[in-house]
PyMOL Python script that loads the backbone (N, CA, C, O; Angstrom):
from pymol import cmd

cmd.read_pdbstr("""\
ATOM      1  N   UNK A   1      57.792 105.800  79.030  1.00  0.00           N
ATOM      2  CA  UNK A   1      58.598 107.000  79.020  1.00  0.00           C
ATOM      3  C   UNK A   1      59.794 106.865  79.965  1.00  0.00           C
ATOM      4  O   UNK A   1      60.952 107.025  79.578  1.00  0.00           O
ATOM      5  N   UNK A   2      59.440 106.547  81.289  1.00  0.00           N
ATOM      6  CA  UNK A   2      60.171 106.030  82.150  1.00  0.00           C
ATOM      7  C   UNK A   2      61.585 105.441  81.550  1.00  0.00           C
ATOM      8  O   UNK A   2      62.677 105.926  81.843  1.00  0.00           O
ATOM      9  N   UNK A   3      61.379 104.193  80.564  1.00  0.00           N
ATOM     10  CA  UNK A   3      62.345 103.304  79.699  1.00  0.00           C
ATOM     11  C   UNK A   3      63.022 103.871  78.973  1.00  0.00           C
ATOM     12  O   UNK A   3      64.178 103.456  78.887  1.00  0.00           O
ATOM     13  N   UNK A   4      62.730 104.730  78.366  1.00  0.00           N
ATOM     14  CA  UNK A   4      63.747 105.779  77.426  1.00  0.00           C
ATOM     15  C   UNK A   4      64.477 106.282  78.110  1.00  0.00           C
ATOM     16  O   UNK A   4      65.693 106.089  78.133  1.00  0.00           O
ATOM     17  N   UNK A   5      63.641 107.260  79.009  1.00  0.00           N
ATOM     18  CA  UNK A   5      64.912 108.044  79.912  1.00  0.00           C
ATOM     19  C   UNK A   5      65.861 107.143  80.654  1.00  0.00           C
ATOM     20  O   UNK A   5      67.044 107.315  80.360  1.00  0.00           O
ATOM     21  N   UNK A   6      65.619 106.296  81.479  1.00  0.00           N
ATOM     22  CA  UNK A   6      66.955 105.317  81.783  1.00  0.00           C
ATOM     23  C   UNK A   6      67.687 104.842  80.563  1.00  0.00           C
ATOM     24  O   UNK A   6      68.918 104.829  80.585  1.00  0.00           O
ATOM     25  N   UNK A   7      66.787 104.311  79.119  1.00  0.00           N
ATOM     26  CA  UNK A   7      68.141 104.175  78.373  1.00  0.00           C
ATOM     27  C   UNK A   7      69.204 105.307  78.154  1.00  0.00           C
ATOM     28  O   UNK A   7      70.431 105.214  78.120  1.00  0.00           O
ATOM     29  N   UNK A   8      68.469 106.299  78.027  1.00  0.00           N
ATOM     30  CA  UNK A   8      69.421 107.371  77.761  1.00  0.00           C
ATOM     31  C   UNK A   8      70.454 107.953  78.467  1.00  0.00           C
ATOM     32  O   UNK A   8      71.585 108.236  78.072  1.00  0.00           O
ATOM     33  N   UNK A   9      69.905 108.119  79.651  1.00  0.00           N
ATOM     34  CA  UNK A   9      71.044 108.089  81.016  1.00  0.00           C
ATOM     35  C   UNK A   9      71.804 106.447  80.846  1.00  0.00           C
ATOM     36  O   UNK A   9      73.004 106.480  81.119  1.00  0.00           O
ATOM     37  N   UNK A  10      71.514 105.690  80.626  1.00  0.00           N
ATOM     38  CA  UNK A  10      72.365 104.501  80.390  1.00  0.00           C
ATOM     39  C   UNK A  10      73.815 104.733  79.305  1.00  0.00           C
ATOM     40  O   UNK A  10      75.034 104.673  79.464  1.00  0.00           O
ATOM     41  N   UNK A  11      73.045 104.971  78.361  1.00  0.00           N
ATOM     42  CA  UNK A  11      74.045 105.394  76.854  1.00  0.00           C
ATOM     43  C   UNK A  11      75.085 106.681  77.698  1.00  0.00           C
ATOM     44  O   UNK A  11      76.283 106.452  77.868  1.00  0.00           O
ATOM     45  N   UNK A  12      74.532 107.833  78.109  1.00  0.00           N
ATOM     46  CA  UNK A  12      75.335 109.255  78.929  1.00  0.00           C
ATOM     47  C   UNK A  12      76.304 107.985  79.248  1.00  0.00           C
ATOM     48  O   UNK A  12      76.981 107.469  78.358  1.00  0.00           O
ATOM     49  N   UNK A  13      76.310 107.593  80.402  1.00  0.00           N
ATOM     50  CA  UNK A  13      77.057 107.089  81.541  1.00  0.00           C
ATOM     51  C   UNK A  13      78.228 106.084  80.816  1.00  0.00           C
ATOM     52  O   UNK A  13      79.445 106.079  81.003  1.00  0.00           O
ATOM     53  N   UNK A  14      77.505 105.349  80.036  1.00  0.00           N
ATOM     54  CA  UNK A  14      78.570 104.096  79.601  1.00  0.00           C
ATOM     55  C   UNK A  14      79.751 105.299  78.694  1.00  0.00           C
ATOM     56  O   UNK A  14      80.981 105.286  78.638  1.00  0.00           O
ATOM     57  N   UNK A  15      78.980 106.026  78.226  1.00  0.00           N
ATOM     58  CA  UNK A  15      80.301 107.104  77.356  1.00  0.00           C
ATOM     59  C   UNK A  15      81.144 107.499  78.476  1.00  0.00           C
ATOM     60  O   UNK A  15      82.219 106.904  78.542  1.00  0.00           O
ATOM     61  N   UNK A  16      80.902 108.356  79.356  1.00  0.00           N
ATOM     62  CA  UNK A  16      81.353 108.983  80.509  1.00  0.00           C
ATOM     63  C   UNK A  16      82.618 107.689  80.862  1.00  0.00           C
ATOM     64  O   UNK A  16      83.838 107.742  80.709  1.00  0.00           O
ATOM     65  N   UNK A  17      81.691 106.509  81.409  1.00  0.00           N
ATOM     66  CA  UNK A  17      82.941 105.659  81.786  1.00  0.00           C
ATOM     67  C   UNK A  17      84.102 105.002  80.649  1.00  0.00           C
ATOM     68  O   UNK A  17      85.072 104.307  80.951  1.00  0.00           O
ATOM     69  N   UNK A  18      83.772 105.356  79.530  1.00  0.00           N
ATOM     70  CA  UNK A  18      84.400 105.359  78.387  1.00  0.00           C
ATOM     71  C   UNK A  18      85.896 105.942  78.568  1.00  0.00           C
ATOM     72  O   UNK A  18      87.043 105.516  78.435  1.00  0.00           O
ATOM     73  N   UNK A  19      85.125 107.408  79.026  1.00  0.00           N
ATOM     74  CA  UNK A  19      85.999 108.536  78.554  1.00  0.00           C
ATOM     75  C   UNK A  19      86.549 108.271  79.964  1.00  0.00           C
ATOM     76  O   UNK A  19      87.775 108.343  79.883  1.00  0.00           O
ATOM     77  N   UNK A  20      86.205 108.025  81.090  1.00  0.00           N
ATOM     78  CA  UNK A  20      86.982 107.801  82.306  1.00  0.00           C
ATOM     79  C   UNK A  20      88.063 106.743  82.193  1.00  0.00           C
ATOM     80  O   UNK A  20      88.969 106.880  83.015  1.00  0.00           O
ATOM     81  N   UNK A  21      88.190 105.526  81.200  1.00  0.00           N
ATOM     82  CA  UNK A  21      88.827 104.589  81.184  1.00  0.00           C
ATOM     83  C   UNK A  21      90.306 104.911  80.348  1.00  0.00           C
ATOM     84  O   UNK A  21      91.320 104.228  80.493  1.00  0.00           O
ATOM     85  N   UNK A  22      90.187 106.157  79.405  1.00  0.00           N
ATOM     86  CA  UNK A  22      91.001 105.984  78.044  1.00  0.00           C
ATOM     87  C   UNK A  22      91.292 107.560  78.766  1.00  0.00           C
ATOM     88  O   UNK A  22      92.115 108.073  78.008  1.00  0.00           O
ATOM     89  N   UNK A  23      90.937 108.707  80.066  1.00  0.00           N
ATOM     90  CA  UNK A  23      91.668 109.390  80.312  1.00  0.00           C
ATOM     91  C   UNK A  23      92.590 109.200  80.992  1.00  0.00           C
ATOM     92  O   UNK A  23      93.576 109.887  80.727  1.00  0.00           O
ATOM     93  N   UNK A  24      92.696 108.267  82.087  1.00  0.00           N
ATOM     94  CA  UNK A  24      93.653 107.974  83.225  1.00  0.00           C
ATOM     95  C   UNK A  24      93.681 108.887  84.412  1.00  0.00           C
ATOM     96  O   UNK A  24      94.531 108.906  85.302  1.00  0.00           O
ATOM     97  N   UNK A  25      92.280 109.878  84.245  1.00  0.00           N
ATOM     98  CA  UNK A  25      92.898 110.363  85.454  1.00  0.00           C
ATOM     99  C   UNK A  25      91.530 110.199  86.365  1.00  0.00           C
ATOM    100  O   UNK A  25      90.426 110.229  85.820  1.00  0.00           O
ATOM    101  N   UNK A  26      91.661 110.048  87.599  1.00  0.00           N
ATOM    102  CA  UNK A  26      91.582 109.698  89.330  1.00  0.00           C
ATOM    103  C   UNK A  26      89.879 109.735  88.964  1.00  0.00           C
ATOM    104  O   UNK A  26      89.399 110.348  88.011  1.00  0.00           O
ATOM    105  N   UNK A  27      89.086 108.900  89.991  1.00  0.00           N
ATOM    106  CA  UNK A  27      87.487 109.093  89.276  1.00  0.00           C
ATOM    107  C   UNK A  27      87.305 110.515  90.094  1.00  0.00           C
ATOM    108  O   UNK A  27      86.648 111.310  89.422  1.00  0.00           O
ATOM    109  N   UNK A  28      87.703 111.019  91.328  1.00  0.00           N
ATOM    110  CA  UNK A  28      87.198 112.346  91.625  1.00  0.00           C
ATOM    111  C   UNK A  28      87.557 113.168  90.611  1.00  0.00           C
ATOM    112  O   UNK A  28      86.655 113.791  90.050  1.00  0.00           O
ATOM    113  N   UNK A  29      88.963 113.343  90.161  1.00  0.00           N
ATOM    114  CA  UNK A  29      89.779 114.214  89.152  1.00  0.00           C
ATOM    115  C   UNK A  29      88.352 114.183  87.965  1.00  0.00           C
ATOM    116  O   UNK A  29      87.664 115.127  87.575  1.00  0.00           O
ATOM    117  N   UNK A  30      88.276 112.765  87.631  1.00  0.00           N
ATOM    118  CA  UNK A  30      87.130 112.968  86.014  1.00  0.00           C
ATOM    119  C   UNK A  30      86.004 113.665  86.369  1.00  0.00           C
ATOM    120  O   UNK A  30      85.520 114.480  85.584  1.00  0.00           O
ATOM    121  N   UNK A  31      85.162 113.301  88.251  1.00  0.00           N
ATOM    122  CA  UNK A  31      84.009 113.752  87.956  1.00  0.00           C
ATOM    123  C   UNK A  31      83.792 115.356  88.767  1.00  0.00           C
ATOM    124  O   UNK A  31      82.654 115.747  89.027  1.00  0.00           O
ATOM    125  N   UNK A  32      85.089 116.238  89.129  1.00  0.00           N
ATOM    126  CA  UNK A  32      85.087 117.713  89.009  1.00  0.00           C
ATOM    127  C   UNK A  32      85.051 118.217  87.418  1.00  0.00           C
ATOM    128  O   UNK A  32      84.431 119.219  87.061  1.00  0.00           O
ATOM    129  N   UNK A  33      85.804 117.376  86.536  1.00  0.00           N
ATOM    130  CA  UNK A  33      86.083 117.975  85.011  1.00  0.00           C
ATOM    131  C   UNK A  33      84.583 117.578  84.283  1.00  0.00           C
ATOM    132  O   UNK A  33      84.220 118.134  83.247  1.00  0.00           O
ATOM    133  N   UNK A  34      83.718 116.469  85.025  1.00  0.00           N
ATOM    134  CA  UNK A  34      82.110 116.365  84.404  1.00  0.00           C
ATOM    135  C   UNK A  34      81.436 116.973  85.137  1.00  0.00           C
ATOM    136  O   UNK A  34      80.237 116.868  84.879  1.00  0.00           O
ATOM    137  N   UNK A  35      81.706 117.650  86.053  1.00  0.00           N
ATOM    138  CA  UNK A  35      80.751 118.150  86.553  1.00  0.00           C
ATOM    139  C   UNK A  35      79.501 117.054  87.428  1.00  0.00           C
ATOM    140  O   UNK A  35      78.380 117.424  87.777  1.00  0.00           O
ATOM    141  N   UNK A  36      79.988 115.917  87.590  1.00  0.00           N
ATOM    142  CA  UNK A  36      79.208 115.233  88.638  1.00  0.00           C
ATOM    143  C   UNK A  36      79.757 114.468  89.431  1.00  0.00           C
ATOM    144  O   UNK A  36      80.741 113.806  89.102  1.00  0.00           O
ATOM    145  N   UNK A  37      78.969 114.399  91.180  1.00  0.00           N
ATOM    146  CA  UNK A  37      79.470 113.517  91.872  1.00  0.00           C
ATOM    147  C   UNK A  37      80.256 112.566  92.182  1.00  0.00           C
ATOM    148  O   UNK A  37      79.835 111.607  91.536  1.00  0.00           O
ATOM    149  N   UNK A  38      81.155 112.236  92.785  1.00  0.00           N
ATOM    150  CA  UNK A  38      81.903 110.836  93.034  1.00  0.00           C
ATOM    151  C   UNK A  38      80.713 109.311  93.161  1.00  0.00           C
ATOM    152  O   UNK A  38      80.622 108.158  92.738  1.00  0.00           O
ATOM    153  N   UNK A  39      79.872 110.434  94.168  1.00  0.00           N
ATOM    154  CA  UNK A  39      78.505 108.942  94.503  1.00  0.00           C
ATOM    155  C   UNK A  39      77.875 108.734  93.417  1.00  0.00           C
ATOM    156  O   UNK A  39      77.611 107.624  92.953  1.00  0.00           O
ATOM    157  N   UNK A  40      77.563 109.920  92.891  1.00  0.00           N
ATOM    158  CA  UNK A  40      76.716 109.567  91.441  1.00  0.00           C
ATOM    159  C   UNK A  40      77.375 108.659  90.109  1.00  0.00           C
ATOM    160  O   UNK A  40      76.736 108.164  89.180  1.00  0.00           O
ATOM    161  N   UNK A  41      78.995 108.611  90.361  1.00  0.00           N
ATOM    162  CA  UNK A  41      79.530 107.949  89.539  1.00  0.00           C
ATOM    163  C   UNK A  41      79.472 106.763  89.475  1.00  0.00           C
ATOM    164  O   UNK A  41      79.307 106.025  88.503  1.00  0.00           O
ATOM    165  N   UNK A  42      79.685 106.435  91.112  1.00  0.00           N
ATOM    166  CA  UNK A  42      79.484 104.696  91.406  1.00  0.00           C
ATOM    167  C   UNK A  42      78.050 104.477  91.685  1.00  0.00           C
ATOM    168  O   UNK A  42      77.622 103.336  91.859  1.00  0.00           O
ATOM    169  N   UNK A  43      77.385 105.388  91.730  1.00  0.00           N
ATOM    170  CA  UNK A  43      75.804 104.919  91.630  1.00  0.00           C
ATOM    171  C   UNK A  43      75.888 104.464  89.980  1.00  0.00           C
ATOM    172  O   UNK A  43      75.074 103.564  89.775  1.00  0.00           O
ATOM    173  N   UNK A  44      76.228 104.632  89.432  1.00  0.00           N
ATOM    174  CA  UNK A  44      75.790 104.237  87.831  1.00  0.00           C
ATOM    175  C   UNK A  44      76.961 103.202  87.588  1.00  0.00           C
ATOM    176  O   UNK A  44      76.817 102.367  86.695  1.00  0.00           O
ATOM    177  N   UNK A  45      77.889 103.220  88.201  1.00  0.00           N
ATOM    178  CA  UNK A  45      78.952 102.041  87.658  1.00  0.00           C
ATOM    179  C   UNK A  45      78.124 100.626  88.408  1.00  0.00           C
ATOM    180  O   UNK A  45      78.001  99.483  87.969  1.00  0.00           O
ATOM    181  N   UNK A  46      77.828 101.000  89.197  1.00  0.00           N
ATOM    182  CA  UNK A  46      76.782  99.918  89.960  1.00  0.00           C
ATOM    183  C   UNK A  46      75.605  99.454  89.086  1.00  0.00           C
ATOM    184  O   UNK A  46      75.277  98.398  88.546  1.00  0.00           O
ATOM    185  N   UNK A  47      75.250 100.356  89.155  1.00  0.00           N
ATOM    186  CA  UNK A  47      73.946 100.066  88.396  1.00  0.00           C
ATOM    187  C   UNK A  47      74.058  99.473  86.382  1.00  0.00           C
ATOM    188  O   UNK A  47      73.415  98.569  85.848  1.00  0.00           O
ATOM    189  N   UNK A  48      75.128 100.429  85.730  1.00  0.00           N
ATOM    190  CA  UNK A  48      75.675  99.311  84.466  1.00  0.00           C
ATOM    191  C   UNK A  48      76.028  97.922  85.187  1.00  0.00           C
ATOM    192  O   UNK A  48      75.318  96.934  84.995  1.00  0.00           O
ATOM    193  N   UNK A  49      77.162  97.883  86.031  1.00  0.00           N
ATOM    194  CA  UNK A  49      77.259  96.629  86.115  1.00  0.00           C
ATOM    195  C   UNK A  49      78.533  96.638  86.240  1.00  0.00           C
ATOM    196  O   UNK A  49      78.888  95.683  86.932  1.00  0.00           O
ATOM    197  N   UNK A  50      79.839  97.609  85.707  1.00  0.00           N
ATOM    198  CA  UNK A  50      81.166  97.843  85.798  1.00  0.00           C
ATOM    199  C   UNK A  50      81.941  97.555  87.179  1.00  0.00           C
ATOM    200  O   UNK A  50      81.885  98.339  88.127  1.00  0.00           O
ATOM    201  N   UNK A  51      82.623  96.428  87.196  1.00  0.00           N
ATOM    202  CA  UNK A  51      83.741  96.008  88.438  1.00  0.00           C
ATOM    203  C   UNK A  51      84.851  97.111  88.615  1.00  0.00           C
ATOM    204  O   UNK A  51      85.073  97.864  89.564  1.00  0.00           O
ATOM    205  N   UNK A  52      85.520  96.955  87.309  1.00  0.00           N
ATOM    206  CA  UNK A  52      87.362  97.369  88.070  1.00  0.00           C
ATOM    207  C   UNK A  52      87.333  99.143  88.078  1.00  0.00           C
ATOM    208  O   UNK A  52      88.397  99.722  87.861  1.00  0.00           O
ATOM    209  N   UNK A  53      86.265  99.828  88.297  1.00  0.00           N
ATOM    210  CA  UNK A  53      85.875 101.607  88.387  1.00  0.00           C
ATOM    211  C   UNK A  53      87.028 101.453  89.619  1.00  0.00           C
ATOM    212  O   UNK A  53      88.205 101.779  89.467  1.00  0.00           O
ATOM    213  N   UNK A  54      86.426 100.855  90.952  1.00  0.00           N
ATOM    214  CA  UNK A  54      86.421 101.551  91.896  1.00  0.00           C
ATOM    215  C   UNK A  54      88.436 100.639  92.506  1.00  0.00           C
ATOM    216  O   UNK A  54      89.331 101.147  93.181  1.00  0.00           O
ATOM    217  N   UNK A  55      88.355  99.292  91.870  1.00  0.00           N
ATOM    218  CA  UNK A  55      89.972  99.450  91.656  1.00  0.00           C
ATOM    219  C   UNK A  55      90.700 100.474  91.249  1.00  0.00           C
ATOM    220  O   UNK A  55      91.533 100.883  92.058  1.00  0.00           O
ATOM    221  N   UNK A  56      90.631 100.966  90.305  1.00  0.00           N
ATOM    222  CA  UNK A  56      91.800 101.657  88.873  1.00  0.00           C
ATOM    223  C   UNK A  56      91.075 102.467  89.597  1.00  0.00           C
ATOM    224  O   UNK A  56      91.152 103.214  88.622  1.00  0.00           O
ATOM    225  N   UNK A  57      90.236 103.253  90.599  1.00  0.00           N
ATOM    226  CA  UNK A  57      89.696 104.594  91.574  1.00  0.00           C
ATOM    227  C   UNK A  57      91.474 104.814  92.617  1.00  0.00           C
ATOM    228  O   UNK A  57      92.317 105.708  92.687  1.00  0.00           O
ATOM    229  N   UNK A  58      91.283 103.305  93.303  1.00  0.00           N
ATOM    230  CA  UNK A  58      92.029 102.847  94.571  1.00  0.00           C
ATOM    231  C   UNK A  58      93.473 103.001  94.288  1.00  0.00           C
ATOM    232  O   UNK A  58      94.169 103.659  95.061  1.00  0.00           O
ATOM    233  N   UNK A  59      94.035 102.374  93.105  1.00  0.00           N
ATOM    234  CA  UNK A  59      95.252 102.237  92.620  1.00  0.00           C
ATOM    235  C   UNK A  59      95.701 103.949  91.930  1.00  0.00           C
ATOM    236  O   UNK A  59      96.867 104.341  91.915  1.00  0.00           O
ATOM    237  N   UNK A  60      94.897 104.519  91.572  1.00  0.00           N
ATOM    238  CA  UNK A  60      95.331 105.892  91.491  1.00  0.00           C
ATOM    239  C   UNK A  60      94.958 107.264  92.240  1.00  0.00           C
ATOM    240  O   UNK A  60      95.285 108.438  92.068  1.00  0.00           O
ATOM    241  N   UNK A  61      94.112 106.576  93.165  1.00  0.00           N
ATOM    242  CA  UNK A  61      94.260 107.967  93.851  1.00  0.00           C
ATOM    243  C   UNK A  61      94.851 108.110  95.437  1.00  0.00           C
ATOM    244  O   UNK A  61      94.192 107.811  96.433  1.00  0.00           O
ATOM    245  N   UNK A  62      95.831 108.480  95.445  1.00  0.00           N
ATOM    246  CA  UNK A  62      96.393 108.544  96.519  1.00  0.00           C
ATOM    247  C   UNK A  62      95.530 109.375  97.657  1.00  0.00           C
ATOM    248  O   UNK A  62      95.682 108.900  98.783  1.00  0.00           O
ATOM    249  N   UNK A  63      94.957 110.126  97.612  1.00  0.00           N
ATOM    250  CA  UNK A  63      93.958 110.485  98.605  1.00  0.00           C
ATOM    251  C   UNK A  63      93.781 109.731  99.432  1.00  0.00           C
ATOM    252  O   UNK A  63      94.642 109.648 100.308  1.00  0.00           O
ATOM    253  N   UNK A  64      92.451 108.771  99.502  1.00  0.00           N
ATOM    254  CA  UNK A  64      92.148 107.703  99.583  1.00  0.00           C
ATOM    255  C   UNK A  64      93.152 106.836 100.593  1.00  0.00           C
ATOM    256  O   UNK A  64      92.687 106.492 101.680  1.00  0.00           O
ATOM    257  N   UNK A  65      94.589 106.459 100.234  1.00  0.00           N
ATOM    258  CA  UNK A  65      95.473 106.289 100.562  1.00  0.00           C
ATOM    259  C   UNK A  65      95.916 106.766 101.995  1.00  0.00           C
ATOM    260  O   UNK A  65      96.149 106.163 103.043  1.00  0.00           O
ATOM    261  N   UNK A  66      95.941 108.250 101.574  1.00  0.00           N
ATOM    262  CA  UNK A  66      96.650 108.951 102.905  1.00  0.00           C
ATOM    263  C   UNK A  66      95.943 109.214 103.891  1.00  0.00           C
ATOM    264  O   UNK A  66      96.434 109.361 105.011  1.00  0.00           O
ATOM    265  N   UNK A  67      94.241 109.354 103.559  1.00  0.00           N
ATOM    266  CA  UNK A  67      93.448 109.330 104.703  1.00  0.00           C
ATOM    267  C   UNK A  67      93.627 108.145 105.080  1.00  0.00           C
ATOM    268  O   UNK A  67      93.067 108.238 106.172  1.00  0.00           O
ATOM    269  N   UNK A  68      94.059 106.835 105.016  1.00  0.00           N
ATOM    270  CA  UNK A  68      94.091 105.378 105.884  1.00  0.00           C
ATOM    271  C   UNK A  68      95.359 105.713 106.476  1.00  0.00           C
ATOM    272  O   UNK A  68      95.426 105.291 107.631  1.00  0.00           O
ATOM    273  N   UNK A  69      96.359 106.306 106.100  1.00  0.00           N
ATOM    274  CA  UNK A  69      97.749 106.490 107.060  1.00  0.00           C
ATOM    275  C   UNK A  69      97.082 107.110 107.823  1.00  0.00           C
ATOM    276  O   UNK A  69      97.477 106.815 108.951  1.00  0.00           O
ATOM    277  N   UNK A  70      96.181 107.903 107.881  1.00  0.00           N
ATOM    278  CA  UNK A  70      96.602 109.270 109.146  1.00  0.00           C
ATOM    279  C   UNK A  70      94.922 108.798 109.863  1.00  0.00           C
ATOM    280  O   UNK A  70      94.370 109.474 110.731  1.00  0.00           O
ATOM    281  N   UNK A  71      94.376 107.607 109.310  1.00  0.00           N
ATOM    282  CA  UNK A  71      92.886 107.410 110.549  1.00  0.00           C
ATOM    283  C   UNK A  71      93.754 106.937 111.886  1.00  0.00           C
ATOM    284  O   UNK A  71      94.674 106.143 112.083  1.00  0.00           O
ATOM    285  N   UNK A  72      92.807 108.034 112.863  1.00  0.00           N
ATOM    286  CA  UNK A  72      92.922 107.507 114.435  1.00  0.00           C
ATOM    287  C   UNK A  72      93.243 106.232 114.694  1.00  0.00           C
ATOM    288  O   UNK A  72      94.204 105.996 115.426  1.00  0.00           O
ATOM    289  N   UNK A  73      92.409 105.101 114.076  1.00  0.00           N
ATOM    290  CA  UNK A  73      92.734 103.773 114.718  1.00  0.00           C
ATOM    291  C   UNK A  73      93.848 103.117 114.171  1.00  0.00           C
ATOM    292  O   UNK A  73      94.341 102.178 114.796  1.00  0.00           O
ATOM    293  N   UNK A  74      94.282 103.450 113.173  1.00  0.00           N
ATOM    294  CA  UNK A  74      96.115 102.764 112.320  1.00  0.00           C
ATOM    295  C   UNK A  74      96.807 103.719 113.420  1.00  0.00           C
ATOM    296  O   UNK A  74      97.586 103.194 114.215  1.00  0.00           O
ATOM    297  N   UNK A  75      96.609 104.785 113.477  1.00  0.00           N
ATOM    298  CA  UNK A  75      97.837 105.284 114.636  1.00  0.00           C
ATOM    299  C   UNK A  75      97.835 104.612 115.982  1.00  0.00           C
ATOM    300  O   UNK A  75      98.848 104.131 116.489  1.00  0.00           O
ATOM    301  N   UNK A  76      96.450 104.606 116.617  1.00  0.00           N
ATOM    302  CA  UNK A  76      96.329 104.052 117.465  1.00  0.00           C
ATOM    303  C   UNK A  76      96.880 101.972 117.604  1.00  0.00           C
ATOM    304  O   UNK A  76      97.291 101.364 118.592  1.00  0.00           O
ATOM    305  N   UNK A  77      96.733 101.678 116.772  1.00  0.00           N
ATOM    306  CA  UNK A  77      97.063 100.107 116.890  1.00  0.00           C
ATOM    307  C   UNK A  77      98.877 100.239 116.406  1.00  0.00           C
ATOM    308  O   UNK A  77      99.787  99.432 116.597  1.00  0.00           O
ATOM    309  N   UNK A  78      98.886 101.268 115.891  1.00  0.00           N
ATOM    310  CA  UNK A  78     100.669 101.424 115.689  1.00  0.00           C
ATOM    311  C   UNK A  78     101.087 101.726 117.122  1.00  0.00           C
ATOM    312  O   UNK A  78     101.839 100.844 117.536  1.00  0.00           O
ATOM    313  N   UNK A  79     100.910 102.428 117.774  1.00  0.00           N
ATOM    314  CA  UNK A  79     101.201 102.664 118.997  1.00  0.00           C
ATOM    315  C   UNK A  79     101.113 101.913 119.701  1.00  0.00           C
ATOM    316  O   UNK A  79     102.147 101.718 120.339  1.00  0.00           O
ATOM    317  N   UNK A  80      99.798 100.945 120.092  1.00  0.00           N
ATOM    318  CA  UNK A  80      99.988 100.047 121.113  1.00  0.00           C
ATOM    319  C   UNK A  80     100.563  98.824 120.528  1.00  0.00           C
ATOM    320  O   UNK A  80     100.018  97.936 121.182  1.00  0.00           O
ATOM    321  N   UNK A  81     101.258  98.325 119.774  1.00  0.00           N
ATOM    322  CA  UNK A  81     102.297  97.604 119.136  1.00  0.00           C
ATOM    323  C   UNK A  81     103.627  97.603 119.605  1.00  0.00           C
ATOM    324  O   UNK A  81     104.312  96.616 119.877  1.00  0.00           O
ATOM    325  N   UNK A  82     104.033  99.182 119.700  1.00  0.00           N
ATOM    326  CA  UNK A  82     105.049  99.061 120.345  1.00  0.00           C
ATOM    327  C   UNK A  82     105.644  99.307 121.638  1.00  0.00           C
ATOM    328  O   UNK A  82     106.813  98.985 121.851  1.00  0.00           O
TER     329      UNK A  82
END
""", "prot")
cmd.dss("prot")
cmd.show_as("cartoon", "prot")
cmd.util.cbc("prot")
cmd.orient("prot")
């Protein structure tokens, strides 16, 4: 019984990342509009087996991004630089 239900959550998920690949938008952006987790997303991209999620995640979401400009220690090593 066990085996079914993971296939089936298997089949859910691979659609999901389907539909995440051919929407273009941000994996948080897809998983407020599914209604599930960011962790739960890469818990299953992990677990299919899927690499470039959490690239094409990196390359479009600027979030992500701007929290590394503004962490304490990039300011801090900018500062004692100069």
């Amino acid at each position: 019984m066990t085996g079914q239900l993971d296939d089936q959550k298997r089949r859910q998920w691979e659609g999901r990342f389907e539909r995440h690949r051919s929407g273009g938008l941000t994996v948080a952006r897809f998983c407020v509009n599914e209604r599930v987790s960011v962790n739960t997303f890469y818990y299953w991209a992990k677990r299919i087996g899927l690499r470039s999620t959490r690239a094409r995640s990196a390359q479009w979401d600027g979030a992500s991004e701007r929290h590394r400009e503004a962490s304490p220690r990039k300011r801090s090593a900018e500062a004692s630089a100069r």
